[in-house]
C-alpha positions, 0 to 999 in steps of 0.5 A: 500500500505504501508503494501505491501513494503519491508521497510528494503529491500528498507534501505538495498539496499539504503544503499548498494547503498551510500556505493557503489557510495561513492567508486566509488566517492573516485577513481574519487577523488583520480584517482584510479580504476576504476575512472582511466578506464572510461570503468568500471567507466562508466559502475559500476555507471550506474548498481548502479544508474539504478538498485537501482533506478528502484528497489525503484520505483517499488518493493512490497512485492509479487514481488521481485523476477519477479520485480528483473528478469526483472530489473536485466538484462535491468540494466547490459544492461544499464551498458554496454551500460554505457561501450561503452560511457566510451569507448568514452571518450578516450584519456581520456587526450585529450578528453572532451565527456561530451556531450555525457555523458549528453546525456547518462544520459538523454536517460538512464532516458527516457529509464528506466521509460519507460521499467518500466512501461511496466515491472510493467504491466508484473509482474502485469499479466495485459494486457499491455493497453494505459490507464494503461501505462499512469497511471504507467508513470505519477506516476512513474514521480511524485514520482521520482520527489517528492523524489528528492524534498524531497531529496533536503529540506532534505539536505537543512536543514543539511546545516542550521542546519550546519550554525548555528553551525558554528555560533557558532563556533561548526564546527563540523557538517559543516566538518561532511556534507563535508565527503563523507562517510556521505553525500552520504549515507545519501542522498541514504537512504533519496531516499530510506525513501522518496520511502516508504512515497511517495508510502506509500500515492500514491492517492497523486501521482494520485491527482497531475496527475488529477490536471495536466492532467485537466490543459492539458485538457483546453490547448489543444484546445487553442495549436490546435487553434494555431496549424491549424492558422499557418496551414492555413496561411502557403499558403500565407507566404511560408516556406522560412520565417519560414527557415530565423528564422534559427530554424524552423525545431525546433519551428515546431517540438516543435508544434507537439511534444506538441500537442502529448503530450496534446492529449494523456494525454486527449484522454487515456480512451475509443473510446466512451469516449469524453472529450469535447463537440462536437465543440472542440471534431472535432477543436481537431479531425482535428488538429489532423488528420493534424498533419503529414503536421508537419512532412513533413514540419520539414522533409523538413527543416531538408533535407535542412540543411543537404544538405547545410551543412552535418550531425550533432549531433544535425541534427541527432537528429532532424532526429530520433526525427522527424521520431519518431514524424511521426511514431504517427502522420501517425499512428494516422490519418490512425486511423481516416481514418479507425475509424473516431470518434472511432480512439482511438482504433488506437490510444492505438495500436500505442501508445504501439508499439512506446513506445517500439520503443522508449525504443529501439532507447533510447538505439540504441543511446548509442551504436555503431549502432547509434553513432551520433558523428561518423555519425556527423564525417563521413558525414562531413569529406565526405563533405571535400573530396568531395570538398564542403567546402575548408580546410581553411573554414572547421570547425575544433572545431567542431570536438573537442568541440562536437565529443568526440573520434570520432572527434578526431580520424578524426582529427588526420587521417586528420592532417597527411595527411594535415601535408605538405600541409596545415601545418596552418590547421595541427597546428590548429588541434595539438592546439585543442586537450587539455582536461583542465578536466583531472587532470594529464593534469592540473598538467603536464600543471602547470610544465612546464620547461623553457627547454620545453618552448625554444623547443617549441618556435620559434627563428628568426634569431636564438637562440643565439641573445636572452639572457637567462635573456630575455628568462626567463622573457618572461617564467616568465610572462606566466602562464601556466596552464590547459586553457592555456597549452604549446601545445595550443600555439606557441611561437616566439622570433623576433630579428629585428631593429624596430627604426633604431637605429642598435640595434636589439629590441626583440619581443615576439609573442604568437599564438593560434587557438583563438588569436595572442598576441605580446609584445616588450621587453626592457631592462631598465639597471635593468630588462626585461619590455614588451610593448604591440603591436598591431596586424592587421591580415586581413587574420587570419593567425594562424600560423606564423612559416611557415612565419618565417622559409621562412624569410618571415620578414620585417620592415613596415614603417607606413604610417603616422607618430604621430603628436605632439603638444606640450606634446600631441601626435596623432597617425593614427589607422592602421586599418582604410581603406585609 
């Protein structure tokens, strides 16, 4: 095997590889293009990462160029498929997608070694078989996993060998690791060296497949065992105690994805072929045949939530997850209603056609046809409209914590049209949308002028009363930065007589979506000081100026007054209910 890789085409695309995505790195570094355009950022990192990767695990001597006229056009797939994520990423300064990123990552990986396999089986004039399928995507798992291990120990040793040159005091190698021109290089070709030893020794890869596989094999009927118990005592329990743990659609779906998995990786031969002895051989054949009540139950769990509460990232993919789990499941019993013991004639048929449909819906996922975030904020912006959740009670942040753009473009339809008639909701709204990761926005956020704080502030009964000394200490002590930005937040200057002595005395409030915070400022002949004041906000107003501007103010006596014995004072909490 060693003599049929391409060794200096593996270094020389390895290397390609560092210097591309060092490029790349120095424009996210420096905010240059296309760092600058997530849509051609996105987009070139995905072609680079994809292609070269697939590229290694797979190439040969005899096959470079089949290997390449497949991988080449599903790798710019993949890349434009990285474009329209980096579309979503926009207004790159209010917006912080980087869920979706993760989840683009995680199904371009799932997508890629199952495209690989089946390409692996096309360049190889093989008919595509279950059985060789299975072999193809352990091997190709084992052996990327081996590279990164091998990846990682070798920059763990740079890194001691960089330690103890500092020791003493020889700098020059810890500096020489914190270049990108070295470190990035020297990691892709690290990949691309441990491509060749790996797949230089693949009876190693097949070894540990083995090793694992017969651990699978022990495991299974002990997973089925549990698998019909649970069955069989649903009948006396019901479904509404597994509903009251708040995550029983997950726990059954995690049940019946793991049953899958341990009864493919142990039935993949021939129909004729048994693993186990006939008693374990029909525990597993049932436990198998009752796999689709799984898919009803969790189905059942699934419809619940989203009728009570609409569709969500997550719901959309318990559904796709669900239905992709029915898909074997029904596909597997129809096998053993028409095959009995020889089911697994069925079972390989399924098996290639739902890898497919896997590959398909990886890639679906990451497309405007299947945008989890606009089906997300569709159905609940329905919910809304329709009057089953109030305007107060309607979950805002979830639009700017999960929906990436699609949330906020909702969110920015809804503020105008709630903008004089829920002017709380429509500041909650304007709160929300600060994206702390964006380095233009950190920088903006840390120039903040007095001039733009007094625009931004609120002042009761106007301006005038309050000092410029005053309005700069109060500027003074807030720090404004990327967590906490000028347009998270509202400001107020109160002016009132707070201890009737007919002087006004100066409170400061400062409101965001997640806190209100006031101080009393007092002039001590030398300089401004606050004090700290507590605050009982039963009904959690979240904005105040609505309030103020109607001279909605008053002076509220409290209801006992402190008690003081001596130099001791006693004072009755204003959140106890009398």
């Amino acid at each position: 095997m060693d003599n049929q890789l391409p060794k200096p085409f593996i270094f020389v695309l390895s290397l390609v590889q560092g210097i591309v995505l060092t490029l790349l790195y120095r424009s996210v570094e420096n905010q240059l293009w296309p760092a600058t355009e997530p849509v051609w950022l996105f987009s070139l990192v995905t072609f680079t990462i994809s292609f070269v990767l697939l590229t290694l695990l797979a190439v040969e001597q005899a096959n470079i160029k089949k290997l390449l006229s497949y991988l080449l056009p599903f790798s710019l797939l993949l890349s434009l498929l990285g474009a329209y994520i980096g579309a979503q990423q926009y207004p790159i300064a209010l917006v912080n997608n980087d869920a979706l990123t993760a989840i683009f990552i995680f199904t371009a990986l799932i997508a890629s070694f199952k495209a690989l396999m089946y390409i692996q089986q096309l360049i190889g004039n093989e008919a595509i078989s279950y059985s060789q399928l299975f072999k193809l995507s352990w091997r190709n798992f084992i052996l990327f996993a081996e590279c990164w291990l091998f990846v990682l120990i070798f920059w763990g040793i740079l890194q001691l060998g960089a330690a103890l040159f500092n020791a003493l005091e020889i700098t020059f190698f810890s500096e020489l690791l914190k270049k990108d021109w070295f470190w990035i290089p020297t990691l892709t070709l690290a990949f691309g060296f441990a491509t060749v030893i790996f797949r230089g020794v693949m009876h190693i890869e097949d070894n540990i497949s083995f090793l694992l596989q017969t651990l699978i094999k022990f495991l299974l009927p002990v997973l089925t065992v549990i698998s019909l118990g649970f069955l069989a005592t649903l009948p006396f329990t019901g479904l509404d105690k597994l509903w009251q743990t708040g995550s029983g659609s997950s726990l059954v779906l995690w049940l019946q994805v793991l049953t899958l998995f341990f009864v493919n990786t142990v039935y993949q031969y021939a129909a004729d072929q048994r693993p186990y002895k006939i008693v374990i051989h029909r525990l597993v054949f049932f436990g198998i045949a009752l796999l689709p009540i799984y898919s009803v139950i969790a189905a059942y769990g699934i419809w619940l939530r989203v009728e009570q509460y609409g569709i969500t990232v997550g719901r959309c993919w318990a559904i796709l997850v669900c239905l992709l789990l029915a898909c074997f499941s029904f596909g597997y019993l129809v096998g053993i209603v028409k095959k009995r013991d020889a089911w697994q004639q069925v079972q390989s048929k399924v098996n290639i056609v739902m890898g497919v449909v896997i590959l398909i819906f990886m890639l679906l996922v990451n497309s405007p046809i299947l945008n989890f975030q606009r089906l997300s904020t569709e159905s609940q912006i329905a919910r809304l409209n329709e009057g089953d959740v109030s305007i107060e009670e309607f979950d805002y942040y979830y639009f700017s914590s999960n929906l990436g753009r699609q949330g906020y473009l909702a969110m920015q339809k809804l503020q105008a049209q709630i903008q004089s008639t829920h002017p709380e909701q429509a500041m909650i709204i304007e709160r929300m949308y600060v994206n702390p990761d964006n380095p233009e926005f950190e920088a903006l956020a840390e120039q903040t002028s007095i001039t733009e704080f007094v625009t931004h502030s609120t002042f009761w009964p106007r301006q005038q009363v309050f000092s410029d000394e005053l309005i700069q200490a109060v500027f003074e002590s807030l720090h404004f930065n990327r967590w906490t930005p000028l347009k998270s937040h509202s400001f107020y200057f109160i002016a009132i007589d707070l201890n009737q002595d007919e002087q006004l005395d100066y409170v400061f409030i400062d409101e965001s979506n997640h806190s209100t915070e006031a101080n009393l400022w007092l002039h001590d002949g030398t300089q401004w000081q606050s004090k700290y004041m507590t605050i009982d906000n039963p009904e959690q107003i979240k904005l105040l100026k609505t309030l103020i501007d109607a001279d909605n103010i008053e002076v509220a006596q409290p209801k006992y007054n402190d008690l003081k014995i001596g130099d001791v004072l006693f004072k009755v909490r204003s959140d106890i209910d009398y």
